[in-house]
C-alpha positions as CSV (number, residue, x, y, z in Angstrom):
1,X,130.2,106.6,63.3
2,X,128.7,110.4,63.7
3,X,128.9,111.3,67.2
4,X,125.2,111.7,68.8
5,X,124.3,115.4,70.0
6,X,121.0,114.8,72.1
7,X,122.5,114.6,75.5
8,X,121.1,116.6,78.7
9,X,123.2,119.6,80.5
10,X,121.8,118.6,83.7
11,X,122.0,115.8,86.0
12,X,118.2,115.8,87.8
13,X,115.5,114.6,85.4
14,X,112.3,115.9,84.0
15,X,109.0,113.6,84.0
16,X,106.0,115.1,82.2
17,X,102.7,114.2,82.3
18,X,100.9,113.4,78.8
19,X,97.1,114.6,78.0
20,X,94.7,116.4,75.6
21,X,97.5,119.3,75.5
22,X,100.5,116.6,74.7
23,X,98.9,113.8,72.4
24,X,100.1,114.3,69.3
25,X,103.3,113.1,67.6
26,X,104.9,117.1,67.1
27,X,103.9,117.9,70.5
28,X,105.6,114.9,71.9
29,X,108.8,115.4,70.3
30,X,108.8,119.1,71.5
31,X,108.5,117.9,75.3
32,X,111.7,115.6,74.6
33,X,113.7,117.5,72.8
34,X,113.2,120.5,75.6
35,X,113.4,118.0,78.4
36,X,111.3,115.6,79.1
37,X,113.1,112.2,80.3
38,X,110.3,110.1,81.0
39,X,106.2,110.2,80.2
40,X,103.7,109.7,82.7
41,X,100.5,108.2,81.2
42,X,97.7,109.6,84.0
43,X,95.4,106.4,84.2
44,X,92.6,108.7,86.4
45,X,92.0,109.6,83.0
46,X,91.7,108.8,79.2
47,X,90.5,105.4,78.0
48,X,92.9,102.2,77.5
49,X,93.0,103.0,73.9
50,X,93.7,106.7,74.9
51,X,96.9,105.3,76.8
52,X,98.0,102.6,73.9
53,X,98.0,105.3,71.1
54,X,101.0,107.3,73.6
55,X,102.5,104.5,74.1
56,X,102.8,103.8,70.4
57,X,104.0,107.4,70.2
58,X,106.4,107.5,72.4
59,X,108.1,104.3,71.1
60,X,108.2,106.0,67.4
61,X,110.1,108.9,69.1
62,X,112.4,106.6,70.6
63,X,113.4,104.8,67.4
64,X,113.4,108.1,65.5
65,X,116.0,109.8,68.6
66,X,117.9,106.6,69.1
67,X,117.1,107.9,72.9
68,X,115.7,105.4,75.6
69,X,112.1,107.0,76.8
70,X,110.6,105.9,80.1
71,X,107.0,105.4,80.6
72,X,105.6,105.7,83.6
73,X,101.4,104.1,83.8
74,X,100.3,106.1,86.8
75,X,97.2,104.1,88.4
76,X,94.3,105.8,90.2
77,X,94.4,103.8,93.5
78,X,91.3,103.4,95.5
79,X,89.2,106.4,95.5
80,X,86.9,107.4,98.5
81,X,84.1,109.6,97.7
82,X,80.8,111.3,99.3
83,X,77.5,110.0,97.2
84,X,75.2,112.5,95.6
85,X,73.2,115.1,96.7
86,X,69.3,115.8,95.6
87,X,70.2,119.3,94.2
88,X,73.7,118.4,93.4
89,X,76.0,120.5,95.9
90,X,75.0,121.7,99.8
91,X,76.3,124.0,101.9
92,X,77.3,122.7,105.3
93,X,77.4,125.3,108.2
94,X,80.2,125.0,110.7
95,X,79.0,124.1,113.8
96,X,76.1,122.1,112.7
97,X,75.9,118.1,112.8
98,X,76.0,115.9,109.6
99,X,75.4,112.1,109.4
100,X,76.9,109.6,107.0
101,X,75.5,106.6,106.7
102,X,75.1,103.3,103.8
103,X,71.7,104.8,102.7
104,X,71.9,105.8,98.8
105,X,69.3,108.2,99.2
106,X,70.2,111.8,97.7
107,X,71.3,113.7,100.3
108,X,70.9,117.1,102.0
109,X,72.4,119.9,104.3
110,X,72.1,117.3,107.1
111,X,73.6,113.4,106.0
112,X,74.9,112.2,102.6
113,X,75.9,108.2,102.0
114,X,79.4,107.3,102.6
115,X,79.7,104.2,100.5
116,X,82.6,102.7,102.5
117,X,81.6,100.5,105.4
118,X,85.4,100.1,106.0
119,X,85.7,103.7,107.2
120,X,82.3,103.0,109.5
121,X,84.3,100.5,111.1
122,X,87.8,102.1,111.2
123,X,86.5,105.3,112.9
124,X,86.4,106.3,116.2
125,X,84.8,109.1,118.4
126,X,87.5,112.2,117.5
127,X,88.6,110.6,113.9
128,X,89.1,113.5,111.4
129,X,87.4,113.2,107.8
130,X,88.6,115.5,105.3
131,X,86.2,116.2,102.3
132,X,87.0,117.7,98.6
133,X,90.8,117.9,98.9
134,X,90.8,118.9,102.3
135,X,88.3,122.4,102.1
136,X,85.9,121.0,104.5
137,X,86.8,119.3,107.7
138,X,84.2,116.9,109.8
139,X,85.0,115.6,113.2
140,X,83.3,112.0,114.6
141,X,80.9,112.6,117.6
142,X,79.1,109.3,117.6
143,X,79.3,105.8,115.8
144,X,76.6,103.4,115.3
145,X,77.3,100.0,113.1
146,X,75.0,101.7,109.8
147,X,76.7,105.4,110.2
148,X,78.5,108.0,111.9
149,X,77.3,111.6,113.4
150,X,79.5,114.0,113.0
151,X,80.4,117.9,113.7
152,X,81.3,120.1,111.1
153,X,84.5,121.7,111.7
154,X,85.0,123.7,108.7
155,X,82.2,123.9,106.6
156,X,81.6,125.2,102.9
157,X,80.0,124.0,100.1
158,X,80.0,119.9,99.1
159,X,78.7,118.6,95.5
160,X,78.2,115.2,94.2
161,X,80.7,112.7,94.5
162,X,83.8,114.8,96.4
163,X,86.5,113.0,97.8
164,X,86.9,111.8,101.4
165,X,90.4,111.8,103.4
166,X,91.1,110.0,106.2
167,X,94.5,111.1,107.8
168,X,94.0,109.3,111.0
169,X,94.0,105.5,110.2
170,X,94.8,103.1,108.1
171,X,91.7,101.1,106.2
172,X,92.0,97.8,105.7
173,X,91.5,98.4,101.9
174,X,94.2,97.4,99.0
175,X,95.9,99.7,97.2
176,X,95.3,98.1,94.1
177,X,91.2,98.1,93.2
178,X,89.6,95.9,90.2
179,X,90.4,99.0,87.4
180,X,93.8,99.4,89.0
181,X,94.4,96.0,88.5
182,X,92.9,96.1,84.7
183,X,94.8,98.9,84.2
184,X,98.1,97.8,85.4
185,X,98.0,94.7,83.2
186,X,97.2,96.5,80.8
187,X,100.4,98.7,80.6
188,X,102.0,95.9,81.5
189,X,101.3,94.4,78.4
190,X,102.0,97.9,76.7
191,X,105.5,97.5,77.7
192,X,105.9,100.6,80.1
193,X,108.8,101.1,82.8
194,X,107.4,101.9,85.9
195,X,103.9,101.4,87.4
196,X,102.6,104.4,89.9
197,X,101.2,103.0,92.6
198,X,99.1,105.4,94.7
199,X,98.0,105.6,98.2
200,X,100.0,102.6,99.5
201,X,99.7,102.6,103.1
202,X,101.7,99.6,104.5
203,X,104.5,97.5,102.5
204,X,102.1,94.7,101.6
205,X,100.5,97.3,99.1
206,X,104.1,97.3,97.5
207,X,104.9,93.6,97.8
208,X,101.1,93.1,96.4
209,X,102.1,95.1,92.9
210,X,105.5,93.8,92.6
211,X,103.7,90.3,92.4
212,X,101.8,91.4,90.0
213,X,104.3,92.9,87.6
214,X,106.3,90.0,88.4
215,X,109.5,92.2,87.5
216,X,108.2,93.7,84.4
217,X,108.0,97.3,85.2
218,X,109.4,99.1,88.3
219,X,106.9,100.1,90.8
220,X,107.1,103.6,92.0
221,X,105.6,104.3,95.3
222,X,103.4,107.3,95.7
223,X,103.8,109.1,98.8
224,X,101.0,110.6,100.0
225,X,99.5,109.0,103.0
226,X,100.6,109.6,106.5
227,X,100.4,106.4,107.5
228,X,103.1,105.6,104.7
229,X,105.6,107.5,106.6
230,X,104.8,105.9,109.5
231,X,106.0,102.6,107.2
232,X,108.6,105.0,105.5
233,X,111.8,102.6,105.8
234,X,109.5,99.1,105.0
235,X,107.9,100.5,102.1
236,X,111.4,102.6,100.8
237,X,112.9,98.8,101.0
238,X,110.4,97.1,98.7
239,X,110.0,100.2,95.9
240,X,111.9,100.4,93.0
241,X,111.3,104.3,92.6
242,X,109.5,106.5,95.0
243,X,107.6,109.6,94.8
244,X,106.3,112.5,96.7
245,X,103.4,113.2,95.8
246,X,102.3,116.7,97.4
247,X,98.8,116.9,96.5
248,X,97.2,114.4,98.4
249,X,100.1,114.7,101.0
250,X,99.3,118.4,101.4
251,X,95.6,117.6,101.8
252,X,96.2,114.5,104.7
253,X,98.9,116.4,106.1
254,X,99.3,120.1,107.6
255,X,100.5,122.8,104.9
256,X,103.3,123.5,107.8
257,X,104.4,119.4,107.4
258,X,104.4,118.5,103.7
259,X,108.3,120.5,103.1
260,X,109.5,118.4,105.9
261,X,108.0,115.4,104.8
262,X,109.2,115.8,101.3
263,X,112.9,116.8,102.5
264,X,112.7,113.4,105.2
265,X,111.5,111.1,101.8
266,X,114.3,112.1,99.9
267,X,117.0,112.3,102.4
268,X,115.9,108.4,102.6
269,X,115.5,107.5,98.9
270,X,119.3,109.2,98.6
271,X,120.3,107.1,101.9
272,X,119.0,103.9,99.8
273,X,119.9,104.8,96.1
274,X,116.2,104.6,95.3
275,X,115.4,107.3,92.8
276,X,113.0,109.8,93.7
277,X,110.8,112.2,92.4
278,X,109.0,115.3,93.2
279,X,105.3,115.8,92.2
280,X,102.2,118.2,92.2
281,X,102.2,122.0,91.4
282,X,105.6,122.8,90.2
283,X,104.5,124.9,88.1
284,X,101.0,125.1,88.3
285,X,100.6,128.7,87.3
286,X,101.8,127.6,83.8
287,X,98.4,125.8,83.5
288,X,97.4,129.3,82.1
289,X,100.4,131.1,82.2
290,X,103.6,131.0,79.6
291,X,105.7,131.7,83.1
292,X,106.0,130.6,86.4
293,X,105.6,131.9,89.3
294,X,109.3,132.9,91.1
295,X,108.2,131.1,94.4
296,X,107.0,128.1,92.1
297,X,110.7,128.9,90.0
298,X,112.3,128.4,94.0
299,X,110.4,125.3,94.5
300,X,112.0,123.5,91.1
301,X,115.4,124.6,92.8
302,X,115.0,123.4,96.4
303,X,114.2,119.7,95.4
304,X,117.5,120.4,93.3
305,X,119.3,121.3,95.8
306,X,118.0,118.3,97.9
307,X,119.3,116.1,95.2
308,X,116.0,114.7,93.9
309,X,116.6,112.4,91.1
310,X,113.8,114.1,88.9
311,X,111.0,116.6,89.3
312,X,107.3,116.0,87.8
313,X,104.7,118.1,85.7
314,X,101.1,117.1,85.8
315,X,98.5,119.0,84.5
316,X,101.1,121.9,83.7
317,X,101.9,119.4,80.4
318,X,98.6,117.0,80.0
319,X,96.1,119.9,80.3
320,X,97.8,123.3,80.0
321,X,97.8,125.7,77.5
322,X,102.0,126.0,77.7
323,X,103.2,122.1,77.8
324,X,106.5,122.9,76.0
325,X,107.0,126.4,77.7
326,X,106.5,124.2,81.2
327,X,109.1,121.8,80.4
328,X,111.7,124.2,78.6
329,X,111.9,126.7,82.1
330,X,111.9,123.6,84.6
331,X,114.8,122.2,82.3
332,X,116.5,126.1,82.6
333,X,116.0,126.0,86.3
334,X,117.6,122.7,86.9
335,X,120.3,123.4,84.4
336,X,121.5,126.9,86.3
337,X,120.6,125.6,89.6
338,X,123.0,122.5,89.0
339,X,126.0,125.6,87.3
340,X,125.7,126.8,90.8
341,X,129.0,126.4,93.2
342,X,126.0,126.1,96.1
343,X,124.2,123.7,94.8
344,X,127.6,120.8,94.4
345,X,128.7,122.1,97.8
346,X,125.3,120.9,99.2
347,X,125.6,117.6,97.1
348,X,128.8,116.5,98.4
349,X,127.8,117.7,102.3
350,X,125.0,115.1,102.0
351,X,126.2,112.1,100.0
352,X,125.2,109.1,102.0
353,X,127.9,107.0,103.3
354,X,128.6,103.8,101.7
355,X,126.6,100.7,102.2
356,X,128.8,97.4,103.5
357,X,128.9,95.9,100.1
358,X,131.3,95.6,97.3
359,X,129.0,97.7,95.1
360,X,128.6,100.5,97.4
361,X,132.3,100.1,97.7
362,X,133.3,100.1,93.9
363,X,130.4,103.0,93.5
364,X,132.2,105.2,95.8
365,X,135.6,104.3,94.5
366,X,134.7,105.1,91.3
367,X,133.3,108.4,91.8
368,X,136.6,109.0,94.6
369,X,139.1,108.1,91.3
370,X,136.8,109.9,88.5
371,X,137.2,113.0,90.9
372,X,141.0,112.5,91.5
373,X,142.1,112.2,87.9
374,X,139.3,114.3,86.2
375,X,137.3,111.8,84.1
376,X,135.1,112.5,81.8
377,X,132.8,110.1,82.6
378,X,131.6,107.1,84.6
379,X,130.5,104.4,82.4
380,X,128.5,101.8,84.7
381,X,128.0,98.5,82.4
382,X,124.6,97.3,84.5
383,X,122.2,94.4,82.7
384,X,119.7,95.1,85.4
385,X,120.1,99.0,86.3
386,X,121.5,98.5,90.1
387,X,125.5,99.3,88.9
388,X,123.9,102.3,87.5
389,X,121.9,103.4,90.3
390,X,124.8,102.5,92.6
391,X,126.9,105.4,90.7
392,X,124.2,107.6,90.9
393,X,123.7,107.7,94.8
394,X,127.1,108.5,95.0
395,X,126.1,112.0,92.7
396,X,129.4,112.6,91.2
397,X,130.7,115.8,89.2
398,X,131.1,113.6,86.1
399,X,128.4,112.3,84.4
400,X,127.5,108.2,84.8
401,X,127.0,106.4,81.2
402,X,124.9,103.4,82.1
403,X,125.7,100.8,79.4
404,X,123.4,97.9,79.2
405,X,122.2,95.1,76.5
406,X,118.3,95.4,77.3
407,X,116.1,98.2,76.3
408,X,114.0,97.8,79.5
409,X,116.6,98.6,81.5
410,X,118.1,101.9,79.3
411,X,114.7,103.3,80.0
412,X,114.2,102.7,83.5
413,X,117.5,104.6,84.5
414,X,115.8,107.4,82.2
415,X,114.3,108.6,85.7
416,X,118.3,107.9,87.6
417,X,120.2,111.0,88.7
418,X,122.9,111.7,86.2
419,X,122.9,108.5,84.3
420,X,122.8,108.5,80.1
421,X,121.3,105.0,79.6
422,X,122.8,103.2,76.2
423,X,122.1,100.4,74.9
424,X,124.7,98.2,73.9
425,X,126.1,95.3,73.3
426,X,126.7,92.2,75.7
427,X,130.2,92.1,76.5
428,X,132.2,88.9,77.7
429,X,135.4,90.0,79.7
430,X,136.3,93.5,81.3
431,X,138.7,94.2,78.5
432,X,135.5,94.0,76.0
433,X,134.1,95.9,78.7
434,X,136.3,98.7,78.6
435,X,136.8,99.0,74.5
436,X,132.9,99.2,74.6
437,X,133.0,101.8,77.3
438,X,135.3,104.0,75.5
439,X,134.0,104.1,72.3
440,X,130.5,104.6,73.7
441,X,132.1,107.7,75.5
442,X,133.5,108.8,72.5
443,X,130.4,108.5,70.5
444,X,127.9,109.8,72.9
445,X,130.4,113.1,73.4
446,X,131.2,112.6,76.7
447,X,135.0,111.8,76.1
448,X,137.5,112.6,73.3
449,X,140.7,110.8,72.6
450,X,143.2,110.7,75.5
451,X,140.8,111.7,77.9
452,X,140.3,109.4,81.2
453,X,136.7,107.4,82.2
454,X,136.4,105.0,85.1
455,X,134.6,101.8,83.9
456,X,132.8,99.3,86.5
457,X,131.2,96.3,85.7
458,X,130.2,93.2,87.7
459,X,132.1,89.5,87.3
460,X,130.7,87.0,85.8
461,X,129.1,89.0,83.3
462,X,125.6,89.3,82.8
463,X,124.9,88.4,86.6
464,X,123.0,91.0,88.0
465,X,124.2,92.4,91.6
466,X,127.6,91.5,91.3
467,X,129.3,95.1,90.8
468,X,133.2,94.0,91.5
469,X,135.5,95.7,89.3
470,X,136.6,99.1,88.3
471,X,139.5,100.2,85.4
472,X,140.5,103.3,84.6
473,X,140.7,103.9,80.2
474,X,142.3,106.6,77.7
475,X,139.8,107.1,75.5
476,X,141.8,106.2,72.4
């Protein structure tokens, strides 16, 4: 059997968002083959049959690269905006008082509807509103049942329709609205991997979606409330993924908090094994630009270095005038940042200590032994992705071959530090176990003959959570 080439140099992973600048069948193929791990289908935008003709793409790449593609259906979450003005934009004057009320009357200078009676009755005299990503900045000076009066902080100019934040409480509104909901069984049925789930404030807004997928996709938590760090360990516990999103984060939070809050999230997905990625304005210059910015270059590398399972282009890929060039530097930054003596030193200083399990416990043994003897490789047969991710929280020198009979599964650990998902067959006893886990090392060119891999599996087979056994192989 020819030995396959297409294998990463680097252990953190690439997602990349998909759009009018990425749609096609070349252009698709180019992201991968530069980088890109896993696609994130941006349903804020683009029609159902926009996101079914990716999909369909993306699954003709896979079967043309033999390579297991995650997909990741990123829903819009409940969206809080201003209503409309009679000219179409004001300016409001700092200083000066502005109403919003329930009346859809066109606005002016001095009140505009707020059609969400759930923030009339969650505010209080002091609350802070936040308006078009943050640029203007209204403070609460009075509340009646039908509207509040307000003072405006910062002022500037306000058009139709502009968002609302509301950093200061928690509205007792799902996560999940009615085109959410349409959406996500939609891709659902599409087959994706993960499901995006933005603006979660409390762990019922995870527990809700995981009902709802009812195991068939992994939902990734979007970070980007405050009150979800508030909930940080409850909602970490229920999510299969995570991810810190720094947009909306940066607007809720101060400019001064968001690196802190980004380091805390994954210092805790790492502490959990729950892989995490980092979102928004990587690269952003490189929505007009062939090259990034060095500070944007230094921001790739520090959630490298803070071990990050995978880092995130938006609009840099979906919209921008240089999707591959985007994806081919943030795949050169990780790869030299991760060739770096630095960057294994940090690693190691902040692996997570084991878990009281037997898992944990063959995890860390198996990274401990791979390191002692030199393996080549870890090869982690996993039929539901936890022996895989197990391995991976452990962020060993070698890399971690996740074997595993179902497809879903191969492409779910697309987004998992380190691991090479492969599909292969089910095995019966650990000695089938370990001839399929050499040859796959050997084929995938990971391991030649008489070199060493550590292989762990769980007993009985096919059981998932049961991670109890570890060998060591000559490839042969």
């Amino acid at each position: 059997m020819p030995r396959i080439a297409l294998r990463r140099r680097r252990r953190t992973k690439i997602v990349a968002t998909l759009g009018p600048a990425s749609s096609t069948p070349e252009v698709l193929a180019r992201l991968f083959h530069a980088g890109a791990d896993v696609f994130r289908l941006n349903f804020s935008h683009g029609s159902h049959e926009d996101h079914a003709g990716r999909v369909a793409m993306i699954r003709e790449l896979e079967a043309q690269t033999g390579r297991p593609i995650g997909i990741l259906a990123d829903v819009q979450g409940p969206k809080l905006r201003v209503g409309r003005f009679g000219g179409g934009r004001v300016h409001l004057q700092t200083g000066q008082a502005f109403r919003l009320d329930l009346n859809p009357t066109p606005g002016d200078a001095r009140r505009v509807q707020l059609p969400h009676p759930e923030i009339l009755q969650a505010a209080s005299i002091g609350t802070t509103l936040l308006l078009d990503d943050g640029k203007l900045r209204l403070r609460v000076a009075r509340k009646r049942d039908d509207h509040l009066e307000t003072e405006i902080v910062v002022g500037g100019p306000l058009s139709d329709r502009k968002g609302v934040n509301v950093p200061d409480m928690v509205l007792p509104i799902p996560a999940l609205t009615v085109k959410d909901r349409e959406d996500l069984a939609f891709a659902i049925d599409h087959g994706v991997d993960f499901i995006g789930l933005s603006f979660v404030q409390r762990p019922e807004d995870v527990a809700e979606a995981k009902a709802l997928t009812g195991g068939r996709a992994w939902i990734m938590t979007k970070l980007e409330k405050p009150q979800a760090l508030e909930n940080l360990d409850a909602i970490m516990a229920l999510s299969d993924a995570v991810m810190v999103a720094r947009g909306d984060l940066g607007v809720e939070l101060p400019p001064e908090e968001v690196p802190l809050a980004q380091k805390r999230i994954v210092r805790a997905a790492r502490l959990r094994g729950v892989p995490v990625v980092v979102a928004t304005q990587m690269l952003e210059s490189m929505i007009s630009a062939p090259a990034p910015t060095r500070a944007e270059a230094s921001d790739v590398a520090t959630a490298v270095f803070d071990g990050a399972d995978a880092v995130m282009l938006s609009a840099e890929t979906a919209a921008g005038q240089f999707p591959f060039e985007a994806v081919n530097i943030m795949d050169r930054i990780v790869a030299r940042v991760e060739q770096d003596p630095g960057w294994r030193e940090i690693i190691e200083a902040s692996r997570p200590a084991p878990e009281h399990s037997s898992a944990d416990a063959i995890a860390a043994a198996a990274r401990q032994v791979a390191h002692t003897i030199g393996a080549k490789a870890i090869v982690a047969s996993t039929s539901s992705g936890s022996t895989a991710l197990r391995v991976a929280r452990e962020r060993p020198e070698c890399p971690v071959l996740g074997t595993t009979p179902d497809a879903a599964t191969a492409r779910r650990l697309a987004v998992a530090w380190g691991v090479h998902a492969v599909i292969a067959a089910v095995t019966h006893s650990m000695s089938e176990t370990v001839n399929k886990a050499m040859r796959t090392a050997f084929h995938e060119g990971f391991a030649d003959h008489g070199d060493e891999v550590v292989v762990i599996a769980g007993i009985p087979f096919g059981q998932a959570g049961t991670t109890n056994a570890l060998r060591v192989a000559h490839v042969r």
